[in-house]
ROVO-560021 format. One record per residue (C-alpha): residue in one letter; x, y, z. Coordinates in steps of 0.02 Angstrom, whole numbers, plus 50000, padded with zeros to 5 digits. Example, Ala and Ser with C-alpha at 12.3 -4.5 7.8 and 13.67 -1.06 7.14 Angstrom:
BEGIN
<tido residuo="A" u="50615" v="49775" w="50390"/>
<tido residuo="S" u="50684" v="49947" w="50357"/>
//
This chain:
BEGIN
<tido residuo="X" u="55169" v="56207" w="59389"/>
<tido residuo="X" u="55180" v="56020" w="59359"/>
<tido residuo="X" u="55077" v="55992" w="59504"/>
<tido residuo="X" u="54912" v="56069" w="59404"/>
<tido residuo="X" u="54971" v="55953" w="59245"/>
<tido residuo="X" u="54977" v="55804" w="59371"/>
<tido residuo="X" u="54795" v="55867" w="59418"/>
<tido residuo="X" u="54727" v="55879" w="59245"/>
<tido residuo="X" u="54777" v="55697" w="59189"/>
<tido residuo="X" u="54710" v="55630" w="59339"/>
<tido residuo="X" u="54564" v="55714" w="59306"/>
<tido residuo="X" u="54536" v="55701" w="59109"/>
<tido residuo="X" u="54349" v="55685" w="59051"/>
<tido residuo="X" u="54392" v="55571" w="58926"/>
<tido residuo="X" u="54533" v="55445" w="58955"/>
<tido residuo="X" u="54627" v="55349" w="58840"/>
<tido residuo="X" u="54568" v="55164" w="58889"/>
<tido residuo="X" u="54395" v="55246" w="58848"/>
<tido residuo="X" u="54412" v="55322" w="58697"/>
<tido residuo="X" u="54517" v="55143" w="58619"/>
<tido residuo="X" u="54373" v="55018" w="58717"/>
<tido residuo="X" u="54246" v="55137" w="58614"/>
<tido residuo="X" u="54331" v="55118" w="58442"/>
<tido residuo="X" u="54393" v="54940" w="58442"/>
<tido residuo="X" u="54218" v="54896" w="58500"/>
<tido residuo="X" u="54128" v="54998" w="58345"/>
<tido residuo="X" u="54259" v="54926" w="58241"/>
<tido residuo="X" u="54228" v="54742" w="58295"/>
<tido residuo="X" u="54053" v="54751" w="58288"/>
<tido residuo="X" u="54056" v="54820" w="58111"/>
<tido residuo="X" u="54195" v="54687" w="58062"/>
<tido residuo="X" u="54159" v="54535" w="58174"/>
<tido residuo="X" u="53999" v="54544" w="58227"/>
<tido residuo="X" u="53879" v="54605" w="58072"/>
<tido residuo="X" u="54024" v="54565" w="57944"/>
<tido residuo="X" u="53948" v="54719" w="57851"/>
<tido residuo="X" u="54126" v="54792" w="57812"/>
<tido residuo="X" u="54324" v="54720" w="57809"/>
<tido residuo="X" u="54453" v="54800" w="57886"/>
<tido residuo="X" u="54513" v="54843" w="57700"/>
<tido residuo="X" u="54346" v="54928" w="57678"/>
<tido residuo="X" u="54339" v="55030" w="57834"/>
<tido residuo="X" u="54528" v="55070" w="57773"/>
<tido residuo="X" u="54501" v="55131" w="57598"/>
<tido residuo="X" u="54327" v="55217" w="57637"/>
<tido residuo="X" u="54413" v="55313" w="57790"/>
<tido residuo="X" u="54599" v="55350" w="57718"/>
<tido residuo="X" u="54684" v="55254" w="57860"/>
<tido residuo="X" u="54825" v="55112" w="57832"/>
<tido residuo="X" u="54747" v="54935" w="57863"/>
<tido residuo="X" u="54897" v="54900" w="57975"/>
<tido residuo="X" u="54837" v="55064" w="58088"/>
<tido residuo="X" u="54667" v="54999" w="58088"/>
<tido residuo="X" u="54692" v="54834" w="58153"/>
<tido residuo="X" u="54810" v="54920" w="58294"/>
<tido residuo="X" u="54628" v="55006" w="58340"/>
<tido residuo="X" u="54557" v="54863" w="58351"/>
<tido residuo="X" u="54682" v="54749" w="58456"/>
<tido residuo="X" u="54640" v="54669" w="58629"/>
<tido residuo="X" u="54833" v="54687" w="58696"/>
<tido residuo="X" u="54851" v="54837" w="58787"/>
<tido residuo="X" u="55052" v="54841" w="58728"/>
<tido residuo="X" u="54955" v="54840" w="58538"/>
<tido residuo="X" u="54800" v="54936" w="58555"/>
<tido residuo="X" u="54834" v="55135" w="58482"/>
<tido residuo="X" u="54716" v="55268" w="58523"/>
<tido residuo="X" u="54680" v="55353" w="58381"/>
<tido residuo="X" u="54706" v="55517" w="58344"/>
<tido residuo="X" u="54548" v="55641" w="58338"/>
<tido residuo="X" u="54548" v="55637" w="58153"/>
<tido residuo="X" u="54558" v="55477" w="58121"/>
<tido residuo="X" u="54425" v="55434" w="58256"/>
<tido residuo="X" u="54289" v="55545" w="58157"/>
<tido residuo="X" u="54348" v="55474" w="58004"/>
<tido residuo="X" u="54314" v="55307" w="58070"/>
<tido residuo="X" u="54155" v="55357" w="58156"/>
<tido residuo="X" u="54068" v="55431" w="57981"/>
<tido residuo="X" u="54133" v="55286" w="57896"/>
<tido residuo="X" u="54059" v="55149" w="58024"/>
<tido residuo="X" u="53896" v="55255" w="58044"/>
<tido residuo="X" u="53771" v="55339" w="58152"/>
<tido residuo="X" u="53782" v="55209" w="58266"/>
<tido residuo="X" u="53973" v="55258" w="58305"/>
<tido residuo="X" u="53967" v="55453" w="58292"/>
<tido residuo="X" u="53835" v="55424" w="58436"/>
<tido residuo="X" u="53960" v="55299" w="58525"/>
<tido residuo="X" u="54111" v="55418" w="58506"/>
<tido residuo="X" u="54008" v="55592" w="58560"/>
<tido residuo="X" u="53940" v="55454" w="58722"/>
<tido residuo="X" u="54095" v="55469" w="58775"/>
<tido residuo="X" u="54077" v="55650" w="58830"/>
<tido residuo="X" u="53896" v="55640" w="58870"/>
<tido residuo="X" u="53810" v="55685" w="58709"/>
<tido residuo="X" u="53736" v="55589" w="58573"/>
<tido residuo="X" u="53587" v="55576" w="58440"/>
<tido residuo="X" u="53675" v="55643" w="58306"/>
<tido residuo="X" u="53616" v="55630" w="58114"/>
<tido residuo="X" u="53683" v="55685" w="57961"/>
<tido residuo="X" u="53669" v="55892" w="57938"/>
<tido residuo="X" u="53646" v="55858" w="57731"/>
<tido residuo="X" u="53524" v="55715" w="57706"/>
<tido residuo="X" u="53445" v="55817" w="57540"/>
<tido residuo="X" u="53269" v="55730" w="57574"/>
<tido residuo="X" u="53259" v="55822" w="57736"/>
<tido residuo="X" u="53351" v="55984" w="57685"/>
<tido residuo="X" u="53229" v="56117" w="57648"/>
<tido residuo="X" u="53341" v="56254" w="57546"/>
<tido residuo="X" u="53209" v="56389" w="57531"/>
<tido residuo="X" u="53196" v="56385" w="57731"/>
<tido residuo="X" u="53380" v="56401" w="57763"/>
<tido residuo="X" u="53372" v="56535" w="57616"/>
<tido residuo="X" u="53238" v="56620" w="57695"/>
<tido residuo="X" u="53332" v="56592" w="57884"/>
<tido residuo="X" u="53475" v="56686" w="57801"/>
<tido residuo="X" u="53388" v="56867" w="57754"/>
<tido residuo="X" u="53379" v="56886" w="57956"/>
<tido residuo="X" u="53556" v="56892" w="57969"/>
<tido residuo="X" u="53586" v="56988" w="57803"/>
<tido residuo="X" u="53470" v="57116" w="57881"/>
<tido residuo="X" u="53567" v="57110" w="58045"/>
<tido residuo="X" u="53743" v="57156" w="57941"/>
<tido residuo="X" u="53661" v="57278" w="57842"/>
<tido residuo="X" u="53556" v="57354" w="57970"/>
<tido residuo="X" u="53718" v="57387" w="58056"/>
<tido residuo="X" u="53825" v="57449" w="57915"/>
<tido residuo="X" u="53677" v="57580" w="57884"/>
<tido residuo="X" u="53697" v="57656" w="58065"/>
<tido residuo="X" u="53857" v="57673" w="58057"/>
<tido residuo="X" u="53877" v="57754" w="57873"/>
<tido residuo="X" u="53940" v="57611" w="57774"/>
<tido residuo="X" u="54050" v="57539" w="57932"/>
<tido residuo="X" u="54026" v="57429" w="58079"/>
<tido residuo="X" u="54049" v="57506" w="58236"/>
<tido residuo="X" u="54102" v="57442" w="58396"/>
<tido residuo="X" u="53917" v="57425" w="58463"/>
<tido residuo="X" u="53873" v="57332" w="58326"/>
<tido residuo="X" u="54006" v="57200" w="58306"/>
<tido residuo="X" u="53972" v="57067" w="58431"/>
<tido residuo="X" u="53802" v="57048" w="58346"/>
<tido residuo="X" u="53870" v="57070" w="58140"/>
<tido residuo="X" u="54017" v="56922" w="58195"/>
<tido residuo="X" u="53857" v="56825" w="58260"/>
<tido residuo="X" u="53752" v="56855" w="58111"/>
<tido residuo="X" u="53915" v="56844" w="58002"/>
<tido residuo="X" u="53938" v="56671" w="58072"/>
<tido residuo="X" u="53769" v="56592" w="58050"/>
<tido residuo="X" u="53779" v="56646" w="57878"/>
<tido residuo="X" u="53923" v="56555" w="57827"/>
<tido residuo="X" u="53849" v="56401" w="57924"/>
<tido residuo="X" u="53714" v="56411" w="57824"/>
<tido residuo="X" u="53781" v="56432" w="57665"/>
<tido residuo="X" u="53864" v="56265" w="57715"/>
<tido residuo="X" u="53713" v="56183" w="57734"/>
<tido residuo="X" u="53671" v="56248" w="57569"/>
<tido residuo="X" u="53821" v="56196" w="57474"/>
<tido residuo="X" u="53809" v="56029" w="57552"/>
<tido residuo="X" u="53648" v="56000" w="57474"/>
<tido residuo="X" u="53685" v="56060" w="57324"/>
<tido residuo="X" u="53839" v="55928" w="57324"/>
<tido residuo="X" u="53723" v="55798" w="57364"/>
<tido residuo="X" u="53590" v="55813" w="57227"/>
//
């Protein structure tokens, strides 16, 4: 059995040294390079300890932490696009932009998008006399699901106006 663990950390998509190059080079950029925030900033906006931040950012390997995966998207929103897109690089994805920018949200067309899945749900509760039968579930979880994604989307721009 510890011969397929052996395998699967030789094997890892997305290795340590790679996730710690990625953030201590957003970080530096952001702190060294542009100057656009201080360590204190990226600290306070993110909710992580100045001293833990600087141990992101270190060049000695015995210093250098890799960050755990919530503080790594905490850091990533706080930096910017720029290192949400440097972070999802690392497993081959990327061009990511805010879900919630309220000048781009259209409400009435997630509203609208919405009724298709209410119709699915009821549709379904119709056939089977006020229940959901087997048949239908795979399809009321799916519809179930988009409709609490989109009322996220909804409440999110709603928070932002």
């Amino acid at each position: 059995m510890s011969g397929g663990r052996e395998s699967a950390k030789r094997c890892a998509i997305v290795t340590r040294d790679r996730v710690i190059d990625c953030v201590r080079r957003e970080l530096r950029i952001v702190v060294t390079v542009e100057k656009t925030m201080t360590v204190e900033q990226i600290s306070s906006a993110s909710g992580i300890e100045v001293r833990t931040v600087r141990t992101y950012m270190a060049n000695d390997p015995t210093e250098a932490r890799e960050p755990s995966t919530s503080a790594l998207l905490s850091i990533a929103v706080v930096l910017g696009a720029r290192c949400v897109n440097a972070v999802l690089s690392l497993i081959g994805y990327g061009g990511a932009e805010p879900l919630d920018e309220p000048d781009e949200a259209e409400p009435m067309a997630i509203a609208a998008d919405m009724m298709t899945e209410v119709a699915i749900i009821t549709q379904a509760a119709a056939r089977g006399k006020g229940r959901i039968n087997h048949q239908d579930a795979p399809a009321v979880e799916k519809a179930a699901n988009q409709l609490v994604h989109d009322a996220l989307k909804l409440s999110s721009i709603a928070e932002a106006e």
